[in-house]
PDBQT receptor file of N, H, CA, C and O in Angstrom, charges set to zero:
ATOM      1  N   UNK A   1      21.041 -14.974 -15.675  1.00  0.00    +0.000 N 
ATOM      2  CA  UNK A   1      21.879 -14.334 -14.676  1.00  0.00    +0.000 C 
ATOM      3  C   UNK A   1      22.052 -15.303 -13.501  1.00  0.00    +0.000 C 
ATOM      4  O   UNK A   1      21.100 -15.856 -12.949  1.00  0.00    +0.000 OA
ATOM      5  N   UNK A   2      23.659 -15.508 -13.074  1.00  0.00    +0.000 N 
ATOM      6  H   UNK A   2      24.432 -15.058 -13.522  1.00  0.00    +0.000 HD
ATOM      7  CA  UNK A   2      23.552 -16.493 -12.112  1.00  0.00    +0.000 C 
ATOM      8  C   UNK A   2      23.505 -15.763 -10.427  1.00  0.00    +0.000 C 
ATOM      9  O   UNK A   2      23.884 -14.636 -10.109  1.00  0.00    +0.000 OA
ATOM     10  N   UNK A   3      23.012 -16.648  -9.696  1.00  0.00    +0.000 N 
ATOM     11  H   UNK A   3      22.703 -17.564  -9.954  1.00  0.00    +0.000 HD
ATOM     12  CA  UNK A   3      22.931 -16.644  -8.062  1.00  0.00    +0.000 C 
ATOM     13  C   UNK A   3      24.148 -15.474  -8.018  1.00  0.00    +0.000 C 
ATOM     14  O   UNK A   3      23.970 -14.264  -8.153  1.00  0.00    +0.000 OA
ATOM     15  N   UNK A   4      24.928 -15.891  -7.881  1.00  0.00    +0.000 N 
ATOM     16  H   UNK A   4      25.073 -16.875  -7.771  1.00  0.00    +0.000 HD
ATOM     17  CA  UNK A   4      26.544 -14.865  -7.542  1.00  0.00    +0.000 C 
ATOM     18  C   UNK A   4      26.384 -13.293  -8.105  1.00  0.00    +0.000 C 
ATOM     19  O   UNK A   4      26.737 -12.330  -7.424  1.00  0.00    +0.000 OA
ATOM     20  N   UNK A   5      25.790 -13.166  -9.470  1.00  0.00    +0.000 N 
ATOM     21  H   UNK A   5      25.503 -13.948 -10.023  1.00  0.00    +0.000 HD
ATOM     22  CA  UNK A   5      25.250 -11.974 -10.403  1.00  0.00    +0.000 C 
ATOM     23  C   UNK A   5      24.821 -11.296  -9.460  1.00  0.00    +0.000 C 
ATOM     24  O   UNK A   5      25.308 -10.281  -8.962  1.00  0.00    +0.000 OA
ATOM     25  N   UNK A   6      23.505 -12.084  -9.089  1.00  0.00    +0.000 N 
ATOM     26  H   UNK A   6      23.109 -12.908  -9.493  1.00  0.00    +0.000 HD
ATOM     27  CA  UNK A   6      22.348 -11.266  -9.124  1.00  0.00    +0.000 C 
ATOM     28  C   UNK A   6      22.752 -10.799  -7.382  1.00  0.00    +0.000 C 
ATOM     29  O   UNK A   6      22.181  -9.770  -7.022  1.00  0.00    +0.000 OA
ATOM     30  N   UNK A   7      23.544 -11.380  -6.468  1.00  0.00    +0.000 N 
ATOM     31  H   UNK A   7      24.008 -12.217  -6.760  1.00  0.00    +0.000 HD
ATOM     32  CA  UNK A   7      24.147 -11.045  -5.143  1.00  0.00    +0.000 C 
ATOM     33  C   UNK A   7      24.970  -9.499  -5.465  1.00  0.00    +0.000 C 
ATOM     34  O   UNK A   7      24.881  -8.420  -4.881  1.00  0.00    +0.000 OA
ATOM     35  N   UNK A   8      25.734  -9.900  -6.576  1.00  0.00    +0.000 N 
ATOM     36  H   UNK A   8      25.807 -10.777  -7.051  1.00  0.00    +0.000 HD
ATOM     37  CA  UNK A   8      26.696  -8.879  -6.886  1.00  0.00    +0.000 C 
ATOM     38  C   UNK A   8      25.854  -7.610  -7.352  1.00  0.00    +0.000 C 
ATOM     39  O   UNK A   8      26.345  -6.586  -6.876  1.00  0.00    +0.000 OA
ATOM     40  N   UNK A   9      24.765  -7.377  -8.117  1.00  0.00    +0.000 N 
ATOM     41  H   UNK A   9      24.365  -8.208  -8.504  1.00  0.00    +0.000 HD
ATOM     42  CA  UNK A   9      24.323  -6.465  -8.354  1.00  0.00    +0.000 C 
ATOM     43  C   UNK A   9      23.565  -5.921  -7.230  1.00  0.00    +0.000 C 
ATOM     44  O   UNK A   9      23.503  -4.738  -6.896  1.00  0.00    +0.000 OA
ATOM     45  N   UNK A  10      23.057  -6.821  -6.746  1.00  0.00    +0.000 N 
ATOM     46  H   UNK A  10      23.108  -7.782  -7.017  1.00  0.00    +0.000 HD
ATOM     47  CA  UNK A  10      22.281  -6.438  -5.507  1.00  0.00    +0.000 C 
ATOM     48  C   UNK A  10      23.215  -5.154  -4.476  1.00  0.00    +0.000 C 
ATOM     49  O   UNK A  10      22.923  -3.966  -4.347  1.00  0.00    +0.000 OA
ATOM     50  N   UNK A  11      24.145  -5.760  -3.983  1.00  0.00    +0.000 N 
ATOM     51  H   UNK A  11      24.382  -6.726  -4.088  1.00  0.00    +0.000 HD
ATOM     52  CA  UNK A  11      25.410  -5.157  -3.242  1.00  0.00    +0.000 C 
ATOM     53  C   UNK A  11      25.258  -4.071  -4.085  1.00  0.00    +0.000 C 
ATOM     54  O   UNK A  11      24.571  -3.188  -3.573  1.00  0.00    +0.000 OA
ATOM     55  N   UNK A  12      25.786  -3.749  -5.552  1.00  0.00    +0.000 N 
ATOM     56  H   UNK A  12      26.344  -4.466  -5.968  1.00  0.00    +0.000 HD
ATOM     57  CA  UNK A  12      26.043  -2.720  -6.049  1.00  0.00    +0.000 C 
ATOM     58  C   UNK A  12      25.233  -1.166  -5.867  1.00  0.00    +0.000 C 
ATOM     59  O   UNK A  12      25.563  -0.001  -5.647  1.00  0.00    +0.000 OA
ATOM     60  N   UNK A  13      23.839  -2.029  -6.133  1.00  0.00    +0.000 N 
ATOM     61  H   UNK A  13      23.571  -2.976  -6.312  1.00  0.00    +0.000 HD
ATOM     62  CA  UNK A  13      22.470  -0.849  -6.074  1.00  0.00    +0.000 C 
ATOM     63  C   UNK A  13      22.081  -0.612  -4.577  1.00  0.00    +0.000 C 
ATOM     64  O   UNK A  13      21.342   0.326  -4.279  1.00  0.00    +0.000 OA
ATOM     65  N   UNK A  14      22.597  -1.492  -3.615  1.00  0.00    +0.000 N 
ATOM     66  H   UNK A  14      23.197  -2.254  -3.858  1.00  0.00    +0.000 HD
ATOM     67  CA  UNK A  14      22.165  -1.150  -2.143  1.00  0.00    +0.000 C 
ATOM     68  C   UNK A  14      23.519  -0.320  -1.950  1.00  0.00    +0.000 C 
ATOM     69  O   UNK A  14      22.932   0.749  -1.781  1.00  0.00    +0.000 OA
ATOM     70  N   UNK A  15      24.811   0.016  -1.845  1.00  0.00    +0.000 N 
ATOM     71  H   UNK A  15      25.287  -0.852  -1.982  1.00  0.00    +0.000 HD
ATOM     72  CA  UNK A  15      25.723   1.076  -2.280  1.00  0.00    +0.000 C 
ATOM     73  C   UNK A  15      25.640   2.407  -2.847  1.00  0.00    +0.000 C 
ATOM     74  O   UNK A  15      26.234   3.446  -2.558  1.00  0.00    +0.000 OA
ATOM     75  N   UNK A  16      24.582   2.079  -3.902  1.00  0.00    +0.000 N 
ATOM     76  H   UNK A  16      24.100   1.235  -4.137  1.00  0.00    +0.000 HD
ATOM     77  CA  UNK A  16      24.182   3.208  -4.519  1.00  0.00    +0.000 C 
ATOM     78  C   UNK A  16      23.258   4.299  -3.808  1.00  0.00    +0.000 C 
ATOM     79  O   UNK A  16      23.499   5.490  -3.610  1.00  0.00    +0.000 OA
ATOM     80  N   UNK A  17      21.828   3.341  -3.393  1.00  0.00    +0.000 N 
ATOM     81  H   UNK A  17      21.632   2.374  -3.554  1.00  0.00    +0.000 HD
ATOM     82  CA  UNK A  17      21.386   3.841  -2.527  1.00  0.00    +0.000 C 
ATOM     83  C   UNK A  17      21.494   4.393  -1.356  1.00  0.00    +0.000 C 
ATOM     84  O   UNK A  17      20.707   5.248  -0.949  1.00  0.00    +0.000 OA
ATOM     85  N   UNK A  18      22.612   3.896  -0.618  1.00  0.00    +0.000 N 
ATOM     86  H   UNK A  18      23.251   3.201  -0.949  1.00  0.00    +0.000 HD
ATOM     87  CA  UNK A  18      23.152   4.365   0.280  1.00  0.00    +0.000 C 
ATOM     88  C   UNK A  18      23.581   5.932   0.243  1.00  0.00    +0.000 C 
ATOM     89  O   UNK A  18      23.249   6.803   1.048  1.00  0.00    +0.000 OA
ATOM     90  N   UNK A  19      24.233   6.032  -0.664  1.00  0.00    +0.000 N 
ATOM     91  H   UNK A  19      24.502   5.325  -1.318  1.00  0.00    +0.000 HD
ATOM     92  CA  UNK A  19      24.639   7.075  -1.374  1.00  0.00    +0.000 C 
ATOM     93  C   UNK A  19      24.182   8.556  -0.921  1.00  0.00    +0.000 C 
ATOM     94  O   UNK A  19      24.795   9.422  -0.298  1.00  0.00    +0.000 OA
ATOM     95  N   UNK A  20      23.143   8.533  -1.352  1.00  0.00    +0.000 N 
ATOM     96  H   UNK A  20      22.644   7.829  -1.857  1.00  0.00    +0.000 HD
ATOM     97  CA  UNK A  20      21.587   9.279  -1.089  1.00  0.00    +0.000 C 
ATOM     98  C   UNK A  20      21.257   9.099  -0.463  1.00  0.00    +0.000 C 
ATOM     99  O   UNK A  20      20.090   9.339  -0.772  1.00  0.00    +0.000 OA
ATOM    100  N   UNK A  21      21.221   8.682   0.748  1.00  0.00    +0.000 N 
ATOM    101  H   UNK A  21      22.169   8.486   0.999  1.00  0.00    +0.000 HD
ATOM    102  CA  UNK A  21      20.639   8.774   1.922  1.00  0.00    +0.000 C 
ATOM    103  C   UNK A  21      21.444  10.319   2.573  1.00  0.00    +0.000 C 
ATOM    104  O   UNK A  21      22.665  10.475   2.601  1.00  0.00    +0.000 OA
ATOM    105  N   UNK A  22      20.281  11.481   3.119  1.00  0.00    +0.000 N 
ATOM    106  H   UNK A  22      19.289  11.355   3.096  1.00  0.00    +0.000 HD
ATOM    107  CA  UNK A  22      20.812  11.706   4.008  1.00  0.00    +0.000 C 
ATOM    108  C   UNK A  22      20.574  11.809   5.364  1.00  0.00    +0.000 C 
ATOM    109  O   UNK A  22      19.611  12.142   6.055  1.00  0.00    +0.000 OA
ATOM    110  N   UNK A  23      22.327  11.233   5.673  1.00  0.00    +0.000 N 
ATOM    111  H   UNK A  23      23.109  10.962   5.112  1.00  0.00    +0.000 HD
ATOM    112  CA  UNK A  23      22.012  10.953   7.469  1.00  0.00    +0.000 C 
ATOM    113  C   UNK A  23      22.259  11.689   8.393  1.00  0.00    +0.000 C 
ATOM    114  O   UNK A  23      23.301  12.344   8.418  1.00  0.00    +0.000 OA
ATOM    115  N   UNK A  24      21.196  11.745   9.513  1.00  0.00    +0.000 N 
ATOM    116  H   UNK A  24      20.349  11.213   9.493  1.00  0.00    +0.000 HD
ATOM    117  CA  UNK A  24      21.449  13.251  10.616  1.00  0.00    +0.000 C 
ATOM    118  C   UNK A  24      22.824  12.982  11.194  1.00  0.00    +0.000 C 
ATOM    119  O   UNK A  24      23.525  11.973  11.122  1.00  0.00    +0.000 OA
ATOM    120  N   UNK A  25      23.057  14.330  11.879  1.00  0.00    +0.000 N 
ATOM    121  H   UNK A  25      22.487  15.150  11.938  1.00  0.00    +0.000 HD
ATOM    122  CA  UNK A  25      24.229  14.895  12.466  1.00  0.00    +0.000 C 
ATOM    123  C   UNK A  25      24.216  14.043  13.680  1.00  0.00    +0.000 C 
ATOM    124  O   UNK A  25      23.304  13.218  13.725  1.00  0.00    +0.000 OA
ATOM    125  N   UNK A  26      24.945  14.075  14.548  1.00  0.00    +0.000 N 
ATOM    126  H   UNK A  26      25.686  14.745  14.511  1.00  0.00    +0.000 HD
ATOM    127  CA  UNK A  26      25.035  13.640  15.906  1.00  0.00    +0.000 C 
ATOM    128  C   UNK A  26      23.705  14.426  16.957  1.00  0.00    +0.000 C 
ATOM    129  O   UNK A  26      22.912  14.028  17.810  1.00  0.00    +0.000 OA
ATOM    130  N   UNK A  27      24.019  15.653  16.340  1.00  0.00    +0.000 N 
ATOM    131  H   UNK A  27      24.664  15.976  15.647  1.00  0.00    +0.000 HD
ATOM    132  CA  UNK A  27      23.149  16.612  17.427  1.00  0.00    +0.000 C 
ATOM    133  C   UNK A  27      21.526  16.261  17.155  1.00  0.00    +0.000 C 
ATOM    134  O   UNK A  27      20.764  15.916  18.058  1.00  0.00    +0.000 OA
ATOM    135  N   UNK A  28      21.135  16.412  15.746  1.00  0.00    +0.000 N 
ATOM    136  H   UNK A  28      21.754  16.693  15.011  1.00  0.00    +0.000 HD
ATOM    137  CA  UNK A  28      19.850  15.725  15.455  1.00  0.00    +0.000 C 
ATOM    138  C   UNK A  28      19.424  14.255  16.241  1.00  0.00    +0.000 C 
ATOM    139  O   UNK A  28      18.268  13.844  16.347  1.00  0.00    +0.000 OA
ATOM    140  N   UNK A  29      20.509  13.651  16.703  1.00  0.00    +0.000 N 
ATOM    141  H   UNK A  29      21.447  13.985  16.617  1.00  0.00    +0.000 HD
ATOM    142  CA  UNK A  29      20.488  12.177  16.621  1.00  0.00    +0.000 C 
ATOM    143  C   UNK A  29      19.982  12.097  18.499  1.00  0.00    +0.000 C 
ATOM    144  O   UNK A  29      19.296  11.330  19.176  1.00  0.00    +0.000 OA
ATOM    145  N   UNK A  30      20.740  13.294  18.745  1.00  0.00    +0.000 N 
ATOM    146  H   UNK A  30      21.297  13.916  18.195  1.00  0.00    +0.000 HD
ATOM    147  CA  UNK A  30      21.018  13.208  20.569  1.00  0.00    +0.000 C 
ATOM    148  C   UNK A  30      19.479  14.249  21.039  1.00  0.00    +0.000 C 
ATOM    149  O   UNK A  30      18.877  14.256  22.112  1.00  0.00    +0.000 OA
ATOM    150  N   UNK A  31      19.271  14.846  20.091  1.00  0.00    +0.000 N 
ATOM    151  H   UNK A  31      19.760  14.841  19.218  1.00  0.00    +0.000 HD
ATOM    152  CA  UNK A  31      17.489  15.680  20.075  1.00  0.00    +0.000 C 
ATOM    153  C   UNK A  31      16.816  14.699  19.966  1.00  0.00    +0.000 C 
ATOM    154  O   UNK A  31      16.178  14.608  21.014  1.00  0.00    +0.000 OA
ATOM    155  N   UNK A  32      16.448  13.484  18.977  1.00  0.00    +0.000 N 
ATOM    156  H   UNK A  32      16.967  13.558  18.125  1.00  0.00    +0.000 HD
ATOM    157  CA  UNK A  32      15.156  13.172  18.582  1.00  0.00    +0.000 C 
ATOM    158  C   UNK A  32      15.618  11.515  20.225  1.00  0.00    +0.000 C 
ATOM    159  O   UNK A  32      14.787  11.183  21.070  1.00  0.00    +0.000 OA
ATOM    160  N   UNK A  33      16.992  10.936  20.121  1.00  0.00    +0.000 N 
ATOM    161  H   UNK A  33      17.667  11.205  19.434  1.00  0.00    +0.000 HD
ATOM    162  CA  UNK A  33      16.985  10.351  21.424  1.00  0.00    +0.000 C 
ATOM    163  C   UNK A  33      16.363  10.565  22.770  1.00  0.00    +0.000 C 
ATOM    164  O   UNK A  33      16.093   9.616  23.507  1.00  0.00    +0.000 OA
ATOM    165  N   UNK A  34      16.070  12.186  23.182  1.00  0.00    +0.000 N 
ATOM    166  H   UNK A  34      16.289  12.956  22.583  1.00  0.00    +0.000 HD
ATOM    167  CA  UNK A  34      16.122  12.884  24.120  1.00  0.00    +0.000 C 
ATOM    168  C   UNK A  34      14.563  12.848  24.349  1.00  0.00    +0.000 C 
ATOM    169  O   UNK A  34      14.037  12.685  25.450  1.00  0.00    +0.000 OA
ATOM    170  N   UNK A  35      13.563  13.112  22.554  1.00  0.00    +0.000 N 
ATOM    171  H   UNK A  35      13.990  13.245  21.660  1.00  0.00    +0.000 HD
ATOM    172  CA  UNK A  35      12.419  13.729  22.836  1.00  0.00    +0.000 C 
ATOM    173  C   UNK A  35      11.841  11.971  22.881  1.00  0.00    +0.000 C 
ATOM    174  O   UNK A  35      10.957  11.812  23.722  1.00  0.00    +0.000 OA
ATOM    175  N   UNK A  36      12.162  10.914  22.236  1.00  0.00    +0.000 N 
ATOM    176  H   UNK A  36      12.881  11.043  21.552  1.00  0.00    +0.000 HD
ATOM    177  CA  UNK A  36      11.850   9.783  22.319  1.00  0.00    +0.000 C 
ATOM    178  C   UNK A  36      11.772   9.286  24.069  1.00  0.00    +0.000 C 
ATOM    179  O   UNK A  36      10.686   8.958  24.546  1.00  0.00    +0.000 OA
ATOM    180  N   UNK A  37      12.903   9.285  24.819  1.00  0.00    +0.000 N 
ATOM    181  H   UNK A  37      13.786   9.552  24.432  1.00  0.00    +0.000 HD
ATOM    182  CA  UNK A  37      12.998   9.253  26.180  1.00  0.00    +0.000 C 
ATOM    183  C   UNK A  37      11.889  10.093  26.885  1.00  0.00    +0.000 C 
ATOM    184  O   UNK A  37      11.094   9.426  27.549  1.00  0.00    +0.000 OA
ATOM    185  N   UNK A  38      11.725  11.254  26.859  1.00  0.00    +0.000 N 
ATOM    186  H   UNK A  38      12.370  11.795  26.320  1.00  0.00    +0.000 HD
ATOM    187  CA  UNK A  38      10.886  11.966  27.606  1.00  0.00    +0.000 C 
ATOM    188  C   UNK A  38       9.677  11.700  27.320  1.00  0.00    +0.000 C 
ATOM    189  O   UNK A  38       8.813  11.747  28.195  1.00  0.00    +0.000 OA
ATOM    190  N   UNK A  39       9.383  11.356  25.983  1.00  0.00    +0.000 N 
ATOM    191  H   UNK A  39      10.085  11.318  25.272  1.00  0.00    +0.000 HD
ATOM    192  CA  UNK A  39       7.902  10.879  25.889  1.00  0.00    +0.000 C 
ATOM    193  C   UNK A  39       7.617   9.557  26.280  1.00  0.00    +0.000 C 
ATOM    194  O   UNK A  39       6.570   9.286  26.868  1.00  0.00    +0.000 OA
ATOM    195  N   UNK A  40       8.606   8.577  25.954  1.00  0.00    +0.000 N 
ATOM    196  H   UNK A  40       9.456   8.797  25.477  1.00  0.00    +0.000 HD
ATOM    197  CA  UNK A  40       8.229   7.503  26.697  1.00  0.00    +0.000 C 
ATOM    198  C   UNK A  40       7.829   7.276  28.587  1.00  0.00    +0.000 C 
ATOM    199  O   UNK A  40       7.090   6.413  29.059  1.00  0.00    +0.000 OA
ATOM    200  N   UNK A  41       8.602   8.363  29.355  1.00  0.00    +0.000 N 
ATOM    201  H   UNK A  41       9.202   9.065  28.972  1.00  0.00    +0.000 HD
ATOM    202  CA  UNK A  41       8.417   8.170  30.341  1.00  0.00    +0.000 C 
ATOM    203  C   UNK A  41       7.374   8.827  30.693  1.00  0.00    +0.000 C 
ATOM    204  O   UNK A  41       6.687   8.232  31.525  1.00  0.00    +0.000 OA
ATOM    205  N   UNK A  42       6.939   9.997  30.317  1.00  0.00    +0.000 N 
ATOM    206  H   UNK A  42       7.496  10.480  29.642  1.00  0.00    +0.000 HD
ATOM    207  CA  UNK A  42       5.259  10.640  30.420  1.00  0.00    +0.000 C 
ATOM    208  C   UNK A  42       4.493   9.756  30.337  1.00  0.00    +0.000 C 
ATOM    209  O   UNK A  42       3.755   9.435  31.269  1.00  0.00    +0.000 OA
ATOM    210  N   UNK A  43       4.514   9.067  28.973  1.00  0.00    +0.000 N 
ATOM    211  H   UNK A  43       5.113   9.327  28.216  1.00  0.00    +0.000 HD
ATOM    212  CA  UNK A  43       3.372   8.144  28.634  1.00  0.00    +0.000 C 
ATOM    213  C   UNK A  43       3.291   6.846  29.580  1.00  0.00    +0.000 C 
ATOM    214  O   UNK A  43       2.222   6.386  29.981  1.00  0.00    +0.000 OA
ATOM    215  N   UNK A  44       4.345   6.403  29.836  1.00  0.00    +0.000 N 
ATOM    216  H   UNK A  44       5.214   6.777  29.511  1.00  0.00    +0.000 HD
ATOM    217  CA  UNK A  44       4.252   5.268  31.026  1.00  0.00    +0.000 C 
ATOM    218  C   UNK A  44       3.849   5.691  32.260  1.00  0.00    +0.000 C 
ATOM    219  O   UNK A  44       3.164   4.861  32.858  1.00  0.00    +0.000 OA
ATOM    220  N   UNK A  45       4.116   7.023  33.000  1.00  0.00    +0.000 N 
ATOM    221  H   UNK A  45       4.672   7.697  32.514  1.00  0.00    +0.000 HD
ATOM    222  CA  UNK A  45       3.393   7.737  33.851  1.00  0.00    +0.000 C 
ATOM    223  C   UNK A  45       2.236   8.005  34.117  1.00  0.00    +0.000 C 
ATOM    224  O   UNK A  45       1.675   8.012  35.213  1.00  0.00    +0.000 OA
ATOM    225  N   UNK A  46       1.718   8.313  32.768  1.00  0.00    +0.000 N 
ATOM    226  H   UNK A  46       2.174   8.307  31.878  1.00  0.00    +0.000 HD
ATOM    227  CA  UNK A  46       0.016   8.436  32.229  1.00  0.00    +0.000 C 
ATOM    228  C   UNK A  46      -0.193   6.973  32.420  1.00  0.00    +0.000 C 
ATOM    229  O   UNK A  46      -0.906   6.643  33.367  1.00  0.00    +0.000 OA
ATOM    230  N   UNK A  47       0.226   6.221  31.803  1.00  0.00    +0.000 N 
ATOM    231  H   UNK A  47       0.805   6.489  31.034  1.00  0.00    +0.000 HD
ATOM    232  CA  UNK A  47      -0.457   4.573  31.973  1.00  0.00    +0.000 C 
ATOM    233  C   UNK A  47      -0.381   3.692  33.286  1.00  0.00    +0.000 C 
ATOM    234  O   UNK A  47      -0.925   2.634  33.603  1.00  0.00    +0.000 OA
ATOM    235  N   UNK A  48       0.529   4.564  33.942  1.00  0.00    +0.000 N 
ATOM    236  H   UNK A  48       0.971   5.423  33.684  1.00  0.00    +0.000 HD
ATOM    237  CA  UNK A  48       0.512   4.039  35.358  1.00  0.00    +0.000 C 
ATOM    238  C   UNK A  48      -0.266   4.313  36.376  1.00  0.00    +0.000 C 
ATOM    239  O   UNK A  48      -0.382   3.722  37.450  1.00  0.00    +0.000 OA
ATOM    240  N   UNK A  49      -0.957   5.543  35.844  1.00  0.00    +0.000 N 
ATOM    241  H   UNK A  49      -0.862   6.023  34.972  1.00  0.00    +0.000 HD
ATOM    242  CA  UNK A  49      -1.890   6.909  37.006  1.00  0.00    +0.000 C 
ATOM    243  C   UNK A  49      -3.469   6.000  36.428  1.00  0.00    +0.000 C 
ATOM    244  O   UNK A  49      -4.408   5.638  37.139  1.00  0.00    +0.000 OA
ATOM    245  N   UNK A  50      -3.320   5.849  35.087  1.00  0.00    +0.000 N 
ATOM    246  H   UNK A  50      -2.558   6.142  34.509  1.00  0.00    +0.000 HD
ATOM    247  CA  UNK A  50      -4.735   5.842  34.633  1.00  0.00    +0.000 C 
ATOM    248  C   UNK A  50      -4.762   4.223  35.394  1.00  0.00    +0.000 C 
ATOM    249  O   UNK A  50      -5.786   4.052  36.056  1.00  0.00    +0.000 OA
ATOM    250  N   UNK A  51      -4.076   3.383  35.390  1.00  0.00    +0.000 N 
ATOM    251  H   UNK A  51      -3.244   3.522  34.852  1.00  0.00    +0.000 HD
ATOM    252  CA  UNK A  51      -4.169   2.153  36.046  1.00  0.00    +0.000 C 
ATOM    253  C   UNK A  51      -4.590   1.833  37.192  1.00  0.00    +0.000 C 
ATOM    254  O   UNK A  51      -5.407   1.012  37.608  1.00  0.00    +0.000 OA
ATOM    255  N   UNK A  52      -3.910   2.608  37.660  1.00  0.00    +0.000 N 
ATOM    256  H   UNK A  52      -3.247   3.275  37.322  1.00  0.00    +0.000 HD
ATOM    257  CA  UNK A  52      -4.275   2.848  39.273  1.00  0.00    +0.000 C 
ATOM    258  C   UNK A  52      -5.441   3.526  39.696  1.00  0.00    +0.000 C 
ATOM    259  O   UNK A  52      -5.854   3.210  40.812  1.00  0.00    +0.000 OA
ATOM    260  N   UNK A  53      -5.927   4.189  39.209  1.00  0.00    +0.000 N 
ATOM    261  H   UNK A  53      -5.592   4.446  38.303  1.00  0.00    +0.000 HD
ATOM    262  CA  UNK A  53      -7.139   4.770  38.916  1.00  0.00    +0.000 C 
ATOM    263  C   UNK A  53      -8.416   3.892  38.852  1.00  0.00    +0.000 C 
ATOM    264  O   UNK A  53      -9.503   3.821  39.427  1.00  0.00    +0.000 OA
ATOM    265  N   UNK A  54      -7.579   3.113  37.632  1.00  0.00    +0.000 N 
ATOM    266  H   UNK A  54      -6.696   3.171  37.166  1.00  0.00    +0.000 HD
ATOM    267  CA  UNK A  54      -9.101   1.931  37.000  1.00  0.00    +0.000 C 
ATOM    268  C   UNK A  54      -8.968   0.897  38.174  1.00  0.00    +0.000 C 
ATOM    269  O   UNK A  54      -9.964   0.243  38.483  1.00  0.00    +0.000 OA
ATOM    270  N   UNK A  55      -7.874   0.733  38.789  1.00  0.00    +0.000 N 
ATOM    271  H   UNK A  55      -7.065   1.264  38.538  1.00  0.00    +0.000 HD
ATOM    272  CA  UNK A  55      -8.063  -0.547  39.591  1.00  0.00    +0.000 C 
ATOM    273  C   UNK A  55      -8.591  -0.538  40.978  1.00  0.00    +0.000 C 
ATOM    274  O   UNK A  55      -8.853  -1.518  41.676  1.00  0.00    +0.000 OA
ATOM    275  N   UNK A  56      -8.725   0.912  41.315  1.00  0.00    +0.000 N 
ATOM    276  H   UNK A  56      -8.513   1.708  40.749  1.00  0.00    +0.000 HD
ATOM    277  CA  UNK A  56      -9.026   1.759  42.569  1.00  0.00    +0.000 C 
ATOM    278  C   UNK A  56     -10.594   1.540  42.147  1.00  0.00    +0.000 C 
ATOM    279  O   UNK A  56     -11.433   0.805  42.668  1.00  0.00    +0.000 OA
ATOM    280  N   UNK A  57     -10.677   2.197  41.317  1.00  0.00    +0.000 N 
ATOM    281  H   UNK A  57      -9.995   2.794  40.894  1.00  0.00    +0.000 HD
ATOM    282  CA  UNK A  57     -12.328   2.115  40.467  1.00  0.00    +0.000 C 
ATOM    283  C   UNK A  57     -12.906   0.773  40.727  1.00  0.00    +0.000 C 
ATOM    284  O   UNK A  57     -13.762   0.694  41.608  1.00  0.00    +0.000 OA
ATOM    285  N   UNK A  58     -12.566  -0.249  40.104  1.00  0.00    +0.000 N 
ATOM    286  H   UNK A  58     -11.871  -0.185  39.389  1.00  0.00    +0.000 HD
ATOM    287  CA  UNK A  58     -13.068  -1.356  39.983  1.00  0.00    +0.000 C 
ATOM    288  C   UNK A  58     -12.796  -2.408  41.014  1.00  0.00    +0.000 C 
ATOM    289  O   UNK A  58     -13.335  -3.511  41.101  1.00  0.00    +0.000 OA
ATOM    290  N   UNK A  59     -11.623  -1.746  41.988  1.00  0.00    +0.000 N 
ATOM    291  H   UNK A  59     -11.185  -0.849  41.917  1.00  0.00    +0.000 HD
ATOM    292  CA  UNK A  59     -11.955  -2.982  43.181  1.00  0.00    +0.000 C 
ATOM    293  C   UNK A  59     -13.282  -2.315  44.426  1.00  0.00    +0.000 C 
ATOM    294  O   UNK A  59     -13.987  -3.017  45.150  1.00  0.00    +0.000 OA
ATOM    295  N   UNK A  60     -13.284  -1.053  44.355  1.00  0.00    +0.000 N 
ATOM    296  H   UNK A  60     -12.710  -0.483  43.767  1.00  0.00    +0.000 HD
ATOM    297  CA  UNK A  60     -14.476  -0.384  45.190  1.00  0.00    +0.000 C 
ATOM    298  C   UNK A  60     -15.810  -0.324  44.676  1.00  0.00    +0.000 C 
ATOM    299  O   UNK A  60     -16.763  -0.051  45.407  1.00  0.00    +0.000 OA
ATOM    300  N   UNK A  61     -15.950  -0.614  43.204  1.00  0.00    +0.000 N 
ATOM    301  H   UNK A  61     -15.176  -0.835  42.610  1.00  0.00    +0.000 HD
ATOM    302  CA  UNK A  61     -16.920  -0.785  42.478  1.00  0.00    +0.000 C 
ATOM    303  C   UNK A  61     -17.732  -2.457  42.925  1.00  0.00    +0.000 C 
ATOM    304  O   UNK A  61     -18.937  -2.691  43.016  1.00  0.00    +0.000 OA
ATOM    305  N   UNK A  62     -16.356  -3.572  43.173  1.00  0.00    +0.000 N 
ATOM    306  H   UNK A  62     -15.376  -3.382  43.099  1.00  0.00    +0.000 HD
ATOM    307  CA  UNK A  62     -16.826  -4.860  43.175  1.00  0.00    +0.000 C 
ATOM    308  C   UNK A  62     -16.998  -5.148  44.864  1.00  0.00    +0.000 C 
ATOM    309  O   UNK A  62     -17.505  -6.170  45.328  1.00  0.00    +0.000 OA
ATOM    310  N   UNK A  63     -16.458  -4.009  45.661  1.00  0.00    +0.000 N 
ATOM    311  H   UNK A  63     -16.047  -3.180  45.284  1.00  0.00    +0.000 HD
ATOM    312  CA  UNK A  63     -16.445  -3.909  47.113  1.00  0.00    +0.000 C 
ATOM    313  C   UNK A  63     -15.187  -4.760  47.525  1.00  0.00    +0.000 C 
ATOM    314  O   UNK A  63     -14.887  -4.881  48.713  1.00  0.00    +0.000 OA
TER     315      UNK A  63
């Protein structure tokens, strides 16, 4: 099977697969965007409090 073949089949079965995929709606898409955003900014909030915290800690700890 030559180079060009085996490109061409390739293409064919990644098409196929495609196929079958199923892909969310817009609205699914603008929910899981939404819950991704909000958790990221909690969690950077949390990592910003706990920081400040440890560095409060450890510069009064070293005087």
């Amino acid at each position: 099977m030559s180079i060009k073949q085996k490109i061409v089949t390739y293409y064919e079965e990644t098409i196929v697969e495609l196929k079958k995929v199923t892909w969310p709606t817009k609205d699914e898409v603008r929910g899981s965007t939404f819950v991704v955003i909000i958790t990221s900014i909690i969690l950077s909030a949390f990592i910003f409090v706990v920081d400040r915290l440890l560095s409060l800690a450890v510069s009064s700890f070293l005087g």
